[in-house]
C-alpha positions as CSV (number, residue, x, y, z in Angstrom):
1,X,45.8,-117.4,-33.3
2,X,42.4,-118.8,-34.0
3,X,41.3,-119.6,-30.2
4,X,37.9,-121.1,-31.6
5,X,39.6,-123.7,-33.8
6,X,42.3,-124.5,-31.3
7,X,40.2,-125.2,-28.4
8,X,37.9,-127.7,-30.1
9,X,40.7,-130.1,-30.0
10,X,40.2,-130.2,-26.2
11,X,38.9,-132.9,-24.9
12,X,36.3,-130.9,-22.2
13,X,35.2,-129.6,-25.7
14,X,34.9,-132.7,-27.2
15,X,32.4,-134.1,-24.5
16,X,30.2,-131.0,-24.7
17,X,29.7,-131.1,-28.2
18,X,29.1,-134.6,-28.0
19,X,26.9,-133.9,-25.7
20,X,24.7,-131.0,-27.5
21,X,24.8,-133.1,-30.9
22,X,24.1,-136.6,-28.4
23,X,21.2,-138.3,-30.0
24,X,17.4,-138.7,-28.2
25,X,18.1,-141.9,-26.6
26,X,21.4,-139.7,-24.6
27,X,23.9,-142.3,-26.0
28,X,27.5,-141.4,-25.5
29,X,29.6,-141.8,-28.5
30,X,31.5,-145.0,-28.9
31,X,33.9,-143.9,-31.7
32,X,38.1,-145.1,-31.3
33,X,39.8,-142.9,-29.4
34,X,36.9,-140.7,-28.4
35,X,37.3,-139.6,-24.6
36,X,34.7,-140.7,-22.5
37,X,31.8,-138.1,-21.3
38,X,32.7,-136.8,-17.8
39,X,28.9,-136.9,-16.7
40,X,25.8,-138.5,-18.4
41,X,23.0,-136.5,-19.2
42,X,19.6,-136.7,-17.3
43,X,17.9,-139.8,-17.9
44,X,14.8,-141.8,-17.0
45,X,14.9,-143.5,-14.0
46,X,16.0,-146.8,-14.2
47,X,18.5,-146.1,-16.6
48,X,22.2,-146.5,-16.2
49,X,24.9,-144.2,-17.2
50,X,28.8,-145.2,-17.8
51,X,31.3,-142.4,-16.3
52,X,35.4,-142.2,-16.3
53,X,35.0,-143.5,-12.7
54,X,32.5,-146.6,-12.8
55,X,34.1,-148.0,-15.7
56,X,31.4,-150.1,-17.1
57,X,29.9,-150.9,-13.4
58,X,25.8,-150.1,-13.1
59,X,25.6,-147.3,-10.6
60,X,22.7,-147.7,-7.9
61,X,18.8,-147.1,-9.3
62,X,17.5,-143.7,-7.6
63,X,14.0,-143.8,-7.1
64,X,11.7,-141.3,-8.6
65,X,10.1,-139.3,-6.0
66,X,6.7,-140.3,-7.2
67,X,7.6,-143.4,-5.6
68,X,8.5,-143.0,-2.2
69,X,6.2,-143.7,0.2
70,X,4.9,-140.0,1.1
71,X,2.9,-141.5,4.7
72,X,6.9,-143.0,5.8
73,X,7.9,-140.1,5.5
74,X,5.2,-137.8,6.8
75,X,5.6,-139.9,10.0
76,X,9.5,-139.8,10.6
77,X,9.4,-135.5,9.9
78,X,9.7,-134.1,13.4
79,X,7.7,-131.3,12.7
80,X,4.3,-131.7,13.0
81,X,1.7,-132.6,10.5
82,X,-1.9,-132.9,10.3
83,X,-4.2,-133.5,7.5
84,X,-8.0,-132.8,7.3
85,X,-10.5,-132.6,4.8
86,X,-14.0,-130.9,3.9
87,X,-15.8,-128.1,4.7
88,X,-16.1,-129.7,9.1
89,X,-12.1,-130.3,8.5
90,X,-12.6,-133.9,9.6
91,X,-9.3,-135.6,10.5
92,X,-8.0,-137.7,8.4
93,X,-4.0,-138.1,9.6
94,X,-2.1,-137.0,12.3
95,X,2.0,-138.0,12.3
96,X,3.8,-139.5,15.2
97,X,5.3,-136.0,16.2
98,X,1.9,-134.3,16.7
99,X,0.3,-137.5,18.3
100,X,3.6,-137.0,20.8
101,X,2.8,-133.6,21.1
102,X,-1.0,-133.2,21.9
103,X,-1.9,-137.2,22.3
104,X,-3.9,-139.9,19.7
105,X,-6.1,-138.2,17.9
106,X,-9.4,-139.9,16.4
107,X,-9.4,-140.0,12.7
108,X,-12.8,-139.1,10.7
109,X,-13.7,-136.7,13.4
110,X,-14.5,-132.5,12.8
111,X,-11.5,-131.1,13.7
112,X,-13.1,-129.0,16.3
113,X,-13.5,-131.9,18.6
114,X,-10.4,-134.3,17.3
115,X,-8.1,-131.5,17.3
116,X,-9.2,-128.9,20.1
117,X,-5.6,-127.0,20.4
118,X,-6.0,-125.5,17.5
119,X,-9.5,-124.2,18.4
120,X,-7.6,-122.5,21.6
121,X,-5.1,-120.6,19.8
122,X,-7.7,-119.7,17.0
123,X,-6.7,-121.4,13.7
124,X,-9.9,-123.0,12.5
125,X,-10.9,-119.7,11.0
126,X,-7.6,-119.9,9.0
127,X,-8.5,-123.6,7.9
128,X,-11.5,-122.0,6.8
129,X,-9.8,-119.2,5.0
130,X,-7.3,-121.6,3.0
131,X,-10.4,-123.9,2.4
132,X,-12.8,-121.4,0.4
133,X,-9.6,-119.2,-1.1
134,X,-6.9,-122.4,-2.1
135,X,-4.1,-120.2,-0.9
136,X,-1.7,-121.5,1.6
137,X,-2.0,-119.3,5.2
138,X,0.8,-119.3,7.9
139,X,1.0,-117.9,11.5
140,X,3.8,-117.0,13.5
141,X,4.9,-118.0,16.9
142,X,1.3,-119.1,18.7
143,X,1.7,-121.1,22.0
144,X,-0.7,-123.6,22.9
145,X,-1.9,-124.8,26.4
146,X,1.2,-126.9,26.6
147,X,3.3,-123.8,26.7
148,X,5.7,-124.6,23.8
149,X,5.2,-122.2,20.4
150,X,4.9,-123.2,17.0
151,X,4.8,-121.5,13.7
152,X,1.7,-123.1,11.9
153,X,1.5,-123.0,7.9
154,X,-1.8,-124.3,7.1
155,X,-1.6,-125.3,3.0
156,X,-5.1,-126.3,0.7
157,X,-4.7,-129.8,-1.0
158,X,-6.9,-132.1,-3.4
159,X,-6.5,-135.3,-0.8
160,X,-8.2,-137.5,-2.9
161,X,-11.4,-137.2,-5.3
162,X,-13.4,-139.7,-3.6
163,X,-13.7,-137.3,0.2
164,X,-16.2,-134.7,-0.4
165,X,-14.4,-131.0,-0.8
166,X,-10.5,-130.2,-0.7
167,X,-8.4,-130.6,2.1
168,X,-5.7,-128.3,4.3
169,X,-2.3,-129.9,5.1
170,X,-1.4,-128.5,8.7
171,X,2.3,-127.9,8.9
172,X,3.8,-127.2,12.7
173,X,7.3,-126.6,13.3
174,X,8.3,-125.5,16.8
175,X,9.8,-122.4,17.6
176,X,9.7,-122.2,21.4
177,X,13.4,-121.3,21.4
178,X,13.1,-118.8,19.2
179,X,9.7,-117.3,21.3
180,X,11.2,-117.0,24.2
181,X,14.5,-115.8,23.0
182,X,12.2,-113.1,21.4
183,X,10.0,-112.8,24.8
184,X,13.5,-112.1,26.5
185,X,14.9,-109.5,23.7
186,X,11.6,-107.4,24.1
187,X,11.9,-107.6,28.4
188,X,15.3,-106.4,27.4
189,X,14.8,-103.5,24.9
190,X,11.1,-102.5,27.6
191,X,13.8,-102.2,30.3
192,X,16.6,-100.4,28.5
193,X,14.0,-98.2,27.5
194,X,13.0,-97.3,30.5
195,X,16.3,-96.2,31.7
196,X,16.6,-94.4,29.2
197,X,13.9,-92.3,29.7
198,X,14.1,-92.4,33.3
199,X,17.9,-90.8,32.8
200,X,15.9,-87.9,30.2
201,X,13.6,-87.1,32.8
202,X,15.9,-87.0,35.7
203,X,17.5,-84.3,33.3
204,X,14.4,-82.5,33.1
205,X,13.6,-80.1,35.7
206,X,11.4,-82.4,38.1
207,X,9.2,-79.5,39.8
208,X,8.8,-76.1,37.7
209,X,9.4,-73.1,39.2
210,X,6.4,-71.0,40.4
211,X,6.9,-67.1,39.4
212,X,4.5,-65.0,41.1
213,X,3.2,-63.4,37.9
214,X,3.1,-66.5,35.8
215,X,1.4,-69.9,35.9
216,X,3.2,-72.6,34.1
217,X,3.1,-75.9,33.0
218,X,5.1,-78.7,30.8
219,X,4.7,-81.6,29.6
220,X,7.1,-84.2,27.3
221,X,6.5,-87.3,25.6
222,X,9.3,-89.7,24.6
223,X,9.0,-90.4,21.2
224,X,8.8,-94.3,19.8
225,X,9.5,-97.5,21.6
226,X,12.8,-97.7,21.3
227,X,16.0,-96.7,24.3
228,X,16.4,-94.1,22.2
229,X,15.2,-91.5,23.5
230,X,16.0,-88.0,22.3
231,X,17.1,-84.3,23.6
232,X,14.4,-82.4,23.8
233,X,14.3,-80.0,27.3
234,X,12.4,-77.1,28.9
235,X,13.3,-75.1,32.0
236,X,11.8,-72.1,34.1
237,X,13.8,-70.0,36.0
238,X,13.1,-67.0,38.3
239,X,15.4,-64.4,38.1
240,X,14.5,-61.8,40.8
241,X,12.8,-58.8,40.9
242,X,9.7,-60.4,39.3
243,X,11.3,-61.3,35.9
244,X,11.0,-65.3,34.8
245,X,13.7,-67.2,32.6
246,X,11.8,-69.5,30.3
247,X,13.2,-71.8,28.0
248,X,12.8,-74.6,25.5
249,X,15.7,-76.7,23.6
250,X,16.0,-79.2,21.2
251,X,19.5,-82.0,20.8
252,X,19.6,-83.1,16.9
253,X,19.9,-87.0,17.1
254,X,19.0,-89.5,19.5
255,X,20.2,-91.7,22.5
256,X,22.0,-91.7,25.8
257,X,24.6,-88.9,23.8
258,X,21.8,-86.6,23.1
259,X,20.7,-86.8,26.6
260,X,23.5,-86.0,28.0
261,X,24.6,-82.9,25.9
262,X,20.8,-82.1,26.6
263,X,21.7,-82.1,30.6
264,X,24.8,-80.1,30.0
265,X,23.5,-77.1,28.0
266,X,20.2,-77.2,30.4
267,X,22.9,-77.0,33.5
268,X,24.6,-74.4,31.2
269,X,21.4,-72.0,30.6
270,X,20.6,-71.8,34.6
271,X,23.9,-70.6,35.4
272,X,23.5,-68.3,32.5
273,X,20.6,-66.8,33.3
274,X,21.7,-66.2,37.1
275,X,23.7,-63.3,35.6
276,X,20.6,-61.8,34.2
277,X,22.1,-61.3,30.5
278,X,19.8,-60.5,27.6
279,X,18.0,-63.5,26.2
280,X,20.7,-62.8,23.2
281,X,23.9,-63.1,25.3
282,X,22.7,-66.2,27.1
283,X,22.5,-67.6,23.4
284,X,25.8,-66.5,22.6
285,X,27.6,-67.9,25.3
286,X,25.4,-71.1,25.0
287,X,26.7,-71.3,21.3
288,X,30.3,-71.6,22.1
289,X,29.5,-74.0,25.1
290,X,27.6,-76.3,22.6
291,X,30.9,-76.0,20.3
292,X,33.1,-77.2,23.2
293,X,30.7,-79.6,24.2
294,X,30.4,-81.6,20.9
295,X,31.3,-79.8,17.6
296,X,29.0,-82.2,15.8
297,X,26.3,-81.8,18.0
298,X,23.6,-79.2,16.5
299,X,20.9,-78.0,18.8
300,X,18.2,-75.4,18.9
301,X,17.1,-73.1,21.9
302,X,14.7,-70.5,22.9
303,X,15.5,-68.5,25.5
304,X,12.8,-65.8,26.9
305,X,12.8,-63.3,29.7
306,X,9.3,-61.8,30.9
307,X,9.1,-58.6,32.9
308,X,5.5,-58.2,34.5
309,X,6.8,-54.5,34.7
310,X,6.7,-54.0,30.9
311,X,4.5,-56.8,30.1
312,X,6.3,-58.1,27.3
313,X,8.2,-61.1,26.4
314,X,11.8,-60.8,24.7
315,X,13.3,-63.6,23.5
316,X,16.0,-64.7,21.2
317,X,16.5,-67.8,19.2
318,X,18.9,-70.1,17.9
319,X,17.0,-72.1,14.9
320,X,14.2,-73.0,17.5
321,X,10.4,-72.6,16.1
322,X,8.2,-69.1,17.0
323,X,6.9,-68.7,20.1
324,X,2.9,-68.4,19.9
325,X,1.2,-66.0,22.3
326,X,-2.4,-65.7,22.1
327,X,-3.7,-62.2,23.7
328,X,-6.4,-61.8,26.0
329,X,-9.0,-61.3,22.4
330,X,-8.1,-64.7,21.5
331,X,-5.6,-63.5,18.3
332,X,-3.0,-65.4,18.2
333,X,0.8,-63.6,17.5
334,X,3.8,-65.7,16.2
335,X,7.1,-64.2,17.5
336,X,9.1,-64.8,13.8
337,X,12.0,-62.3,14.0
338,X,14.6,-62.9,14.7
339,X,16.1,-66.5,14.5
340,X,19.6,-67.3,14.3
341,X,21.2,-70.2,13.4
342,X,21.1,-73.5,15.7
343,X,23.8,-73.7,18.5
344,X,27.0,-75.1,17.9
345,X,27.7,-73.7,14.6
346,X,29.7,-70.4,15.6
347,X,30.6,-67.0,14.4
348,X,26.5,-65.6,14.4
349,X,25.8,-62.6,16.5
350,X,22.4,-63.7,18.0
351,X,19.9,-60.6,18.9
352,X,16.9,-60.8,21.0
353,X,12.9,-59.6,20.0
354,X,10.1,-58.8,21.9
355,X,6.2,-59.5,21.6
356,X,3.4,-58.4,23.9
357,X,2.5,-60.7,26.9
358,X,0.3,-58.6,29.1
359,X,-2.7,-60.2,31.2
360,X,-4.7,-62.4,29.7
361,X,-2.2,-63.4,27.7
362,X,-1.0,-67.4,27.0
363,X,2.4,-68.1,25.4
364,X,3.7,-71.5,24.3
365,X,7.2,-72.7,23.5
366,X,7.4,-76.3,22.0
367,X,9.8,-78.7,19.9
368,X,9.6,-79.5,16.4
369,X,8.3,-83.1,18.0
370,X,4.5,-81.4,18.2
371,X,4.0,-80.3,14.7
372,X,6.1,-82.0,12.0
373,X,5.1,-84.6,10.2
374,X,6.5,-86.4,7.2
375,X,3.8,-86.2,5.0
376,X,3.0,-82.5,6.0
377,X,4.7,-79.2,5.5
378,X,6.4,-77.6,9.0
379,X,3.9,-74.5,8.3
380,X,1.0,-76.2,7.9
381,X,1.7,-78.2,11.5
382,X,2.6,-74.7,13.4
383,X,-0.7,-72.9,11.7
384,X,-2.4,-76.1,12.8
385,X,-1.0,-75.6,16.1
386,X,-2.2,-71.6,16.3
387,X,-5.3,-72.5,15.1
388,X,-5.5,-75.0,18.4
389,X,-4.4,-72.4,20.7
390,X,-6.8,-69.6,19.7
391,X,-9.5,-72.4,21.1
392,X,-7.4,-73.3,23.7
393,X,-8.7,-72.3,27.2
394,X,-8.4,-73.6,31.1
395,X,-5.2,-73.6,33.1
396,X,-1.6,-74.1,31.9
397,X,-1.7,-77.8,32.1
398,X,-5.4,-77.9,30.3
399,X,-4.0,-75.9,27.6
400,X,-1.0,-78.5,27.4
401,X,-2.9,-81.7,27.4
402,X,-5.1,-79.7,24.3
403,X,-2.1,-78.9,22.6
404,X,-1.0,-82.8,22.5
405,X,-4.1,-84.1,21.6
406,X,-4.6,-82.0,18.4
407,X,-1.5,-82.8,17.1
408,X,-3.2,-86.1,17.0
409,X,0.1,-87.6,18.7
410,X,-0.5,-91.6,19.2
411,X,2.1,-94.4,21.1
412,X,4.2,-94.9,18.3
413,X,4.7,-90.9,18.0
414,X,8.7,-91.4,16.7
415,X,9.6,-87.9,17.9
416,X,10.1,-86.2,21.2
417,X,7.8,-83.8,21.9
418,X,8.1,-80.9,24.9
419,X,5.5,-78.1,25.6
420,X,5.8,-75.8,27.6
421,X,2.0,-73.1,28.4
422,X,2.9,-69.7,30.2
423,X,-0.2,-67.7,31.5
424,X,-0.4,-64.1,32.8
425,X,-3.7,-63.9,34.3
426,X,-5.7,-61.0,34.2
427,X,-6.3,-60.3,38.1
428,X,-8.9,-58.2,39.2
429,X,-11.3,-57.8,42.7
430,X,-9.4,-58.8,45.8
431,X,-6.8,-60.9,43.7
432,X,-5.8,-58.1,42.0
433,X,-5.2,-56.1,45.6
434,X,-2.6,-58.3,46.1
435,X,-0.2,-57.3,43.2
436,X,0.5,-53.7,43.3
437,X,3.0,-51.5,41.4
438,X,3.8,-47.9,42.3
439,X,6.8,-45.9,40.9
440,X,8.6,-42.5,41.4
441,X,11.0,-40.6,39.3
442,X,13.8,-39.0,41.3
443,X,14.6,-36.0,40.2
444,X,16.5,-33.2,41.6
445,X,19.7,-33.9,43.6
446,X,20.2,-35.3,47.5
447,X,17.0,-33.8,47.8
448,X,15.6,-36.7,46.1
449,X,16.3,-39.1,48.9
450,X,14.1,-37.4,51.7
451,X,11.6,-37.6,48.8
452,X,12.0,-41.3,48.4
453,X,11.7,-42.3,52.0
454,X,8.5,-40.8,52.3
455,X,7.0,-42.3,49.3
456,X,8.1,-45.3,50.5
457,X,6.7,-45.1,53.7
458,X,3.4,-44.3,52.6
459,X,2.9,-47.0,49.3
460,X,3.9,-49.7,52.4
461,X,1.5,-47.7,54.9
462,X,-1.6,-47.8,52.1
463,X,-0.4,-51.5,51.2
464,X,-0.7,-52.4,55.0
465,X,2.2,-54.2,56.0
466,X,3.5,-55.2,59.4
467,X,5.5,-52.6,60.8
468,X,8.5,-54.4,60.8
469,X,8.7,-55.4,57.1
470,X,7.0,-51.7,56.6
471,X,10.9,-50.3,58.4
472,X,12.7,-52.9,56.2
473,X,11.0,-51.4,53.0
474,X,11.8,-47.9,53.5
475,X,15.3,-48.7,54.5
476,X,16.3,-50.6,51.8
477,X,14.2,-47.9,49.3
478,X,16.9,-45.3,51.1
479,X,19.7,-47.0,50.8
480,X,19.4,-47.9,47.0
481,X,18.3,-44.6,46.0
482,X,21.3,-43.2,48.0
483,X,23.5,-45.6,45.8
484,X,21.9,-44.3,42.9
485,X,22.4,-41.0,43.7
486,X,26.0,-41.3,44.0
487,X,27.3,-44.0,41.5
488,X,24.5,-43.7,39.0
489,X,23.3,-40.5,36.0
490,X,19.9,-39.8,35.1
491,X,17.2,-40.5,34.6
492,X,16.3,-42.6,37.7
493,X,13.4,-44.4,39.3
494,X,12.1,-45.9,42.3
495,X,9.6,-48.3,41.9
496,X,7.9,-50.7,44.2
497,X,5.9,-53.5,43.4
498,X,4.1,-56.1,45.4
499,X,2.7,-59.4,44.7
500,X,1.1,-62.2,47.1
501,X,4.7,-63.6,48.0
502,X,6.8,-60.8,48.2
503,X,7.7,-57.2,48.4
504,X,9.9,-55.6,45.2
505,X,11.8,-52.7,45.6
506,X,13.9,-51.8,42.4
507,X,15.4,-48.2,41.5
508,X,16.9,-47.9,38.2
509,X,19.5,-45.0,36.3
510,X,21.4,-44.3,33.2
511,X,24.8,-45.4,34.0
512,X,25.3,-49.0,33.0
513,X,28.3,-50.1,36.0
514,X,26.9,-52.4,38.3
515,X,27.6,-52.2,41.6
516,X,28.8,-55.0,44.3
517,X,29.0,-56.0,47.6
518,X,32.2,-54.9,49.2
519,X,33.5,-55.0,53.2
520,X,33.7,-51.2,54.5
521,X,36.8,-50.2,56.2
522,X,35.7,-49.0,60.1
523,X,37.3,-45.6,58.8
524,X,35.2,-45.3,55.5
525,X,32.3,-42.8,55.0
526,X,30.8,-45.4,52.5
527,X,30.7,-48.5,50.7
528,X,27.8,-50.1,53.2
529,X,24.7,-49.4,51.1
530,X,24.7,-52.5,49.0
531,X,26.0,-54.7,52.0
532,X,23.1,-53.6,54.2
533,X,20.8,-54.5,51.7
534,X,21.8,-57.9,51.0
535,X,22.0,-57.9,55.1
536,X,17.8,-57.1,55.5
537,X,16.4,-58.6,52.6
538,X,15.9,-62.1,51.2
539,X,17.7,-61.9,47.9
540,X,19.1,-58.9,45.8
541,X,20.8,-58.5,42.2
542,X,21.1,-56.1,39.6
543,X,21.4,-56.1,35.9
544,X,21.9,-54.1,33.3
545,X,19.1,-52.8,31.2
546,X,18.4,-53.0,27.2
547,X,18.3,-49.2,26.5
548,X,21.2,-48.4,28.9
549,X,22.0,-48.0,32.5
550,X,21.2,-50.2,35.5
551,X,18.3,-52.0,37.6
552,X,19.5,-52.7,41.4
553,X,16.7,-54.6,43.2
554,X,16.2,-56.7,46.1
555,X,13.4,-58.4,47.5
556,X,11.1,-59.4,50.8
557,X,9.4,-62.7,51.6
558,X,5.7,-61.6,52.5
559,X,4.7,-63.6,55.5
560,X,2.1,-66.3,54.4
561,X,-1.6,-66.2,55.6
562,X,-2.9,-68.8,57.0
């Protein structure tokens, strides 16, 4: 079927061909039988147009807007309007609404006398602006004295060519509403921010530990202005026997959720690291926790263990950036190797690394907050970050506060950022009296504990201390060796070590079964060792060590001098 031919019979048809073949004058077609147009073309004004439903009745004239009366209806708009005119913008009209609003206003006067609210809130420099560049200007939301805002769009017009220069239609339409609903949405995002960043900081260790060897310090910066804040965390834990826990995380995401699985694995790591694992296993268990915790939850950890004994730091990693350490030459030493994946992803075996932290050494741990940028590469921010700590010097916190400001961080920083500055300070003269470290190797059989009393007695005799804590040494040196002796293989070692807070007494061996604290039968010829211990001293633990076998220590609070 031809549908072309068919539907020109229609009479919708019929009216717009009429109407695209109509002549100039826009005449509609008075043929018999022809079916009137539904609408009339545009016409002149003045002109009348018969339709279906006027019949032959004259519709009303519409005015052209040429010839309204523009001043009318200036006056009834409830904005408000001003009008002024050469280069002093002298007033030439002012509508009812802004007379209401800021009083009469003399006409023919410079604007910086008729109208003087606009001089308070600064717009005469825009009327000069639209003036000398014919482009309209507007400005949002400025209050004036009277306390309500307005939003002011100040437009250039040619008022009339007999005033001297062009002129600037001032266009006001209120917005207090608005304003303070704003003023109140900002109050309200200020103070959900800072609950949220008062809950991340609650979750962040609020005094760091003080380790006897080290001096720390830590800083974080919530990134952005918004509540959410993200899960970036830092810890420093004391383990005994001289060693110091130190670790630095990192929650993927933002908000109260990341803050809260950041508290959790925090919590997690210091009940870790009271079993004294390898920096390795603490990962490992951490990675299932994070699993369990949130499966879609990806975070990144650091965990490091430094031994002032060996004077290194091993650490592992689960996709958290190097450590840096710079040594006491100023070289700085990235620890790269090796990193396993982020936590919460499963099935990796995570093993730990070592690099040298000996005295005069600094180590810093950060998050990915401090040196990534989106218009830099990630190496390029940690090799900017090296080259900042090789001319970093002062105390922890100095080096900190250095570390910030070169990454050039400002107050709308949209990252997290945590730092976290480890110093083993090189101590010499009478400092360096005060932390001591002697060490015997036990060799032979019961023989060996005679031997180790009387070392004892005479490192704690040369080391002056009080007679009773001097008796308290020597026992507990007995009784561990003795426990070695009988529990333990070869090779084995006494070492004690003193520092200005406490006395260290340690003895190590080649079998790798811990021992614990048990309650002796009356009728038993052993079994008290260990329970004495924990009896005289002020803490005691034992762990087992990377290359095999045991370390059983326990420690004495040195009294403090005043």
């Amino acid at each position: 079927m031809n549908f072309t031919r068919w539907s020109a019979r229609l009479p919708g048809t019929q009216r717009r061909a009429q109407a695209r073949t109509g002549s100039s004058s826009n005449a509609l077609p008075s043929e018999g039988g022809s079916v009137p147009a539904a609408r009339a073309e545009r016409r002149t004004a003045g002109e009348v147009a018969d339709t279906d439903d006027v019949g032959d009745d004259e519709t009303p004239q519409i005015p052209a807007v040429d010839e309204l009366p523009v001043r009318e209806v200036l006056d009834r708009i409830p904005a408000l309007v001003a009008l002024v005119h050469g280069p002093e913008h002298r007033l030439a009209y002012v509508n009812d609404a802004y007379a209401e609003a800021f009083g009469v206003r003399p006409v023919g006067e410079p604007a910086r006398e008729a109208l003087p609210e606009l001089e308070e809130i600064g717009l005469l420099s825009l009327l000069d602006q639209v003036l000398r560049s014919s482009k309209p200007r507007t400005v949002l939301s400025r209050k004036v004295p009277s306390g309500r805002s307005y939003t002011f769009t100040c437009t250039p017009v040619d008022i009339s060519a007999t005033l001297e220069g062009g002129g600037v239609l001032i266009f006001a339409a209120d917005v207090t509403d608005q304003a303070v609903a704003a003023d109140r949405l900002r109050v309200s995002e200020r103070e959900l921010r800072e609950t949220a960043v008062t809950l991340q900081r609650s979750l962040l260790p609020q005094d760091l530990e003080e380790p006897d060897d080290l001096r720390v310090a830590a800083v974080y910066h919530p990134g952005g202005t918004e509540a959410a804040v993200g899960g970036d965390w830092y810890d420093v834990i004391t383990l005994g026997g001289g060693r110091t826990a130190l670790v630095i995380g990192d929650v993927m995401g933002r908000g109260v959720r990341a803050a809260a699985v950041m508290g959790q694995l925090r919590t997690a790591v210091r009940a870790y690291a009271r079993l004294d694992l390898p920096p390795h296993e603490v990962l490992q268990l951490l990675d299932g926790l994070a699993t369990e915790i949130d499966a879609n939850q990806i975070a990144t950890c650091a965990y490091a263990v430094h031994d002032p004994n060996e004077g290194r730091l091993v650490y592992a990693s689960a996709g958290h950036l190097p450590i840096l350490v710079r040594d006491d030459s100023g070289t700085v030493l990235r620890a790269e190797e090796p990193i396993g994946p982020p936590l919460g992803t499963g099935g990796w075996m995570h093993a730990s690394g070592s690099i040298p932290l000996g005295p005069g050494s600094t180590a810093v741990l950060y998050t990915d907050g401090l040196v990534e940028r989106r218009d830099k590469d990630l190496d390029e921010g940690i090799a900017a970050l090296e080259e900042a700590l090789a001319g970093a010097t002062g105390t922890p916190q100095v080096i900190c506060d250095r570390l910030v400001r070169s990454a050039g961080m400002t107050a709308d920083h949209d990252d997290d950022v945590a730092v976290l500055v480890l110093q083993h300070p090189s101590r010499t003269g009478s400092d360096g009296e005060l932390f001591r470290n002697a060490a015997l190797e036990l060799l032979g059989g019961v023989e060996a504990a005679p031997r180790a009393r009387a070392f004892a007695s005479g490192v704690l005799t040369s080391w002056r201390f009080p007679t009773d804590l001097h008796d308290l040494g020597v026992l507990a040196a007995s009784e561990l060796v003795a426990n070695s002796l009988q529990h333990g293989t070869p090779p084995m070692r006494l070492r004690l070590r003193r520092t200005d807070r406490r006395l260290i007494v340690e003895v190590t061996d080649g079998d790798d079964h811990l021992p614990r604290r048990r309650r002796a039968e009356p009728a038993d010829e052993a079994g008290r060792g260990i329970a004495i211990v924990a009896t005289i001293a002020s803490n005691w633990g034992s762990r087992r060590t990377p290359g095999g076998g045991k370390s059983v220590w326990c420690e004495f609070a040195l009294p403090r001098v005043t």
